[in-house]
N, C-alpha and C positions, 0 to 999 in steps of 0.2 A: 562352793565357798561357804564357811560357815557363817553363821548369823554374826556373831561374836566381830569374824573377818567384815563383816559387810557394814557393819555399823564404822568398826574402825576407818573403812577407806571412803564410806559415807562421811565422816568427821574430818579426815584427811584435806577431801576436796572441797570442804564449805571452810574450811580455814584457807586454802589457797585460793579459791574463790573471793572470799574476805579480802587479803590480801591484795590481792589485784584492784579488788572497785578500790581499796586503799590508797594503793597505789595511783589507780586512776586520777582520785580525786586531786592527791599533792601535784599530778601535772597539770594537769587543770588550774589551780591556784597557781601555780609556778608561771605557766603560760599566761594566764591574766594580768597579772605580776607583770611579765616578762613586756606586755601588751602597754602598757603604760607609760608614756615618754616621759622621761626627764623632765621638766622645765626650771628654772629660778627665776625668782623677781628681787628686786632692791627694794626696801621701801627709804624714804626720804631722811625719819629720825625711829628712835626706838618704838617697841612694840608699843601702842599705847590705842584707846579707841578711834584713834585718826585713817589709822586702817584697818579696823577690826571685820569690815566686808570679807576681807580676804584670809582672813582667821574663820569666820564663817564659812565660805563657801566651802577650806579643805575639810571640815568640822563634819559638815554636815553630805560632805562625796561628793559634789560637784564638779571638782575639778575630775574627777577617775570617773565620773557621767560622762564627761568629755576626751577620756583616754589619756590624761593627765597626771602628772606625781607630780606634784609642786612643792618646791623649796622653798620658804618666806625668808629672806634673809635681813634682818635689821640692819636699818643704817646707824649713821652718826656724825658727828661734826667732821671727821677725816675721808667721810667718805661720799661719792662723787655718783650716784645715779646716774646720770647723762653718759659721765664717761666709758661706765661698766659694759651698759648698754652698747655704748661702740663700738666698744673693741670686744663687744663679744661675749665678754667675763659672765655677764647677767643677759636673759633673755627678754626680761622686763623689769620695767621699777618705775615708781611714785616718785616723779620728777618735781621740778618748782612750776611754776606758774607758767598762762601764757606767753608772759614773756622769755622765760628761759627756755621754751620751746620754738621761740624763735630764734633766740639767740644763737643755739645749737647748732640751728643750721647756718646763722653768718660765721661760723666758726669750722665747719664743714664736718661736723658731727652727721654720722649719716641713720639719726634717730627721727621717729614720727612717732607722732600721736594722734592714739586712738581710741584713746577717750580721757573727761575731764572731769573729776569727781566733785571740786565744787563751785558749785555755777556764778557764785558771790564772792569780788576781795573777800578774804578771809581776815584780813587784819584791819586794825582800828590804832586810833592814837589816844594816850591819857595824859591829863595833865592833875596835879592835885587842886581839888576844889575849891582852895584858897589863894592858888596860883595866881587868879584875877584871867587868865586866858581862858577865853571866852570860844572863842575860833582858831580855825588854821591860818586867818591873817593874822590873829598873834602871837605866830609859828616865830614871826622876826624877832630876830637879835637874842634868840634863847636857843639852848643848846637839846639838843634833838636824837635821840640814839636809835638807832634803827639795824634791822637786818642783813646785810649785804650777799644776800642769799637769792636775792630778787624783790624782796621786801622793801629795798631802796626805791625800787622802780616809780612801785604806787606812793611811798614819802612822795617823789617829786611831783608826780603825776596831782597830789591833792594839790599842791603848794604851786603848781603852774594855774591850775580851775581858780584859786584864790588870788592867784595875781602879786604870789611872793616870789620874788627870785631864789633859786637856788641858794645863793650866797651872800642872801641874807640872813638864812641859817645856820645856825654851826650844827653838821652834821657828824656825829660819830659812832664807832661802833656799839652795837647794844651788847650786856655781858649775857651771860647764860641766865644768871639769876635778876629778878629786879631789884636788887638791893638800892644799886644807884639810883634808880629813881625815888625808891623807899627812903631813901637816907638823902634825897632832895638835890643830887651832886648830878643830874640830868634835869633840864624841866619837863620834858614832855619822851614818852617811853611809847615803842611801839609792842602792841599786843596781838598775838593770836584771839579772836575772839571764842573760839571755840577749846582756849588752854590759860595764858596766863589771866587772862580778862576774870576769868571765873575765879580761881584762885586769890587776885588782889579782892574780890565783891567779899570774897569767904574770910580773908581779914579783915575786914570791914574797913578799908583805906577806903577815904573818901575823894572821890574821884570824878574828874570829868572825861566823858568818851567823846572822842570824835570819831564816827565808823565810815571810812574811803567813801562808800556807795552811797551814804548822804550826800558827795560833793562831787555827784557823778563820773566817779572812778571807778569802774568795776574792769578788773584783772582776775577775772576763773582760772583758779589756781588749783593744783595735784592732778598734773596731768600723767594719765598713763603712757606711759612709752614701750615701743619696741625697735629693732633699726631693719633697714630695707634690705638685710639678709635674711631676716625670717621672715618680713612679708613673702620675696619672693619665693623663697625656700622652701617655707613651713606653714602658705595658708591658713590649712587647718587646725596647725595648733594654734596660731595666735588667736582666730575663730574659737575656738574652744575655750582659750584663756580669758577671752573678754567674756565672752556665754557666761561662765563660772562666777567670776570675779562679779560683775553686776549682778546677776544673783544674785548671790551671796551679801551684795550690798543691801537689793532689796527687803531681802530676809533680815537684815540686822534693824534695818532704817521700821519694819512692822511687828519686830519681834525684841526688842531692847534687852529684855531682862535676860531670856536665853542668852542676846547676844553677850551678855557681861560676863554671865555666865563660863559661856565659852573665850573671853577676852581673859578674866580671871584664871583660868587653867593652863591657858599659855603663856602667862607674868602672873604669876600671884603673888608677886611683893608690889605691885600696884595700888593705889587706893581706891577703891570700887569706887564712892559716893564721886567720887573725882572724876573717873573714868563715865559713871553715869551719865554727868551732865556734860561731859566731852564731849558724848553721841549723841546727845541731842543736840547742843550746838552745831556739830558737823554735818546731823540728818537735815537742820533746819538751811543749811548753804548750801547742800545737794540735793536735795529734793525744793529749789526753785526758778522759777523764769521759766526757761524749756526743761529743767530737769522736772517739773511739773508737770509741764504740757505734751511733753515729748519723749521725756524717759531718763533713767539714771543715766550721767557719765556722756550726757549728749555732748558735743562739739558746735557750743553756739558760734556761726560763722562772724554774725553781725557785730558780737561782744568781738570776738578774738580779730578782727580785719580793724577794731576801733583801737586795740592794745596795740597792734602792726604800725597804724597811722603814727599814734604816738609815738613810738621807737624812732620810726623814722623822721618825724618831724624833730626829733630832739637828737637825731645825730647818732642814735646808738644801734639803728640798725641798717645796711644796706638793702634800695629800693629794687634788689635784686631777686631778695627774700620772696618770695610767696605764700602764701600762706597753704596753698596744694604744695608745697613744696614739706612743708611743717608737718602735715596731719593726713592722715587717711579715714576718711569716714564713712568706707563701705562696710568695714569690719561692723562698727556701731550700728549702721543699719540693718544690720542681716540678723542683729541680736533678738529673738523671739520680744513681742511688746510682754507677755509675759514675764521675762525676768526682767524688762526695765521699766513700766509701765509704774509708777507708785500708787 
């Protein structure tokens, strides 16, 4: 063979050579790829810093640490987390409060949760400064707008602690916007403390708060859910998805401005400064009581068997309910202190 020939067929086979690891590598990616389950989640309302944990943890690989492809899918006012979850539609999602996790199951929703991102009612009541209403006993004979999302729950919950009848309020829906209350046609409006709350301060309405857990009402509310076909089905993935998800929370709740960072790239028609102090309101309701002591997204029994009591003392839950029946907490225990650990 000549030199000329040997070089040729030396070039030949380092290009087929080539070729192959080529080759090799796209199955390898393909198959990694391929390795990754599925999963979606619901969240409760639009993308906003309320759940930017979970914007984090896919951000930053977490969830595909765990053998996971995660879908985040926004809610909104037409749309139903609990029910997704049911029937299947959704594998997980950011449900309402303890209470709607009970309630789920007097309805025979076949949803638990397994875990609760913040440890604190999250909502508060305002009245304007000049209103003259001082407290929730001067909740009576004035018209009252609230949530009917579960946010009712705690209205009545403050209002039974103060010794107001229900019906001595005029309770009505609250609108999206708080104009009515701005424009004085509500007396008293209920706030997310960690959303509108910040926004009326940033107007500079003058305002009086009343926050639920001053009047010993505390309803830990965004609970995680899944239902008891992937418990028993898919162990590991929902293992996996809670692993990730708290993460990811921790990482946001130590790392803010990254996390905005990464909050801003998945809605950047969002208003940052807004968003900023969203997450810090939300870190400061989930990172306390046992989310301090114990770990992000903990399931306090003692809180959540005191929201049970409630329900059922006031007729709106049957004492059939359980609360093992509601929630699963080995998934949360198993989660490395590591990623829940604050």
């Amino acid at each position: 063979m000549r030199v000329s020939e040997r070089k040729i067929s030396r070039r030949f086979m380092m290009t087929v050579l080539g070729g192959v690891a080529t080759a090799a590598v796209m199955v390898s990616g393909i198959s990694s790829a391929m390795a990754l389950e599925k999963v979606s989640m619901r969240l409760k309302w639009l993308t906003q810093a309320q759940f930017v944990g979970f914007y984090v943890a896919k951000a930053k690989g977490f969830y595909e640490e765990e053998g996971l492809d995660l879908t985040i899918n926004p809610g909104g006012p037409n749309l139903n987390g609990e029910s997704l979850v049911a029937s299947g539609a959704e594998n997980f999602a950011v449900a309402g409060g303890a209470e709607n996790m009970l309630k789920s199951r007097a309805k025979g929703l076949p949803n638990v949760g397994i875990g609760m991102m913040l440890q604190r009612t999250p909502s508060a009541y305002i009245a304007h400064a000049d209103s003259g209403i001082k407290s929730p006993q001067d909740f009576k004979g004035k018209t009252v707008s609230t949530f009917f999302t579960g946010a009712h729950n705690t209205l009545y919950a403050v209002l039974s602690k103060e010794g107001v009848a229900a019906d001595d309020v005029k309770v009505v829906p609250q609108a999206v916007s708080l104009a009515p209350f701005v424009d004085r046609q509500v007396d008293v409006a209920t706030v997310m403390m960690f959303n509108e709350l910040i926004v009326l301060k940033n107007r500079g309405v003058d305002i009086t708060v009343f926050e639920a857990e001053e009047y010993g009402v505390s309803f830990p509310s965004d609970t995680i859910i899944t239902n008891e076909t992937m418990i028993k089905d898919k162990p590991k993935v929902v293992q996996g998805f809670l692993n990730a998800s708290i993460r990811g929370w921790k990482y946001a709740h130590e790392n803010p401005e990254e996390t905005i960072d990464i909050l801003m790239e998945a809605a950047p028609s969002l208003d940052r400064a807004h968003q900023a102090a969203m997450l810090e309101g939300v870190s400061k309701l989930m990172v306390a009581d046992k989310g301090t002591s114990e770990g992000i997204a903990v399931l306090d029994r003692e809180k959540l068997e005191g929201v049970r009591a409630y329900l059922i003392e006031k007729g709106e839950l049957p004492e059939t309910v359980k609360l093992d029946d509601a929630m699963n907490t080995s998934f949360w225990a198993a989660v490395p202190d590591a990623y829940k650990k604050p």
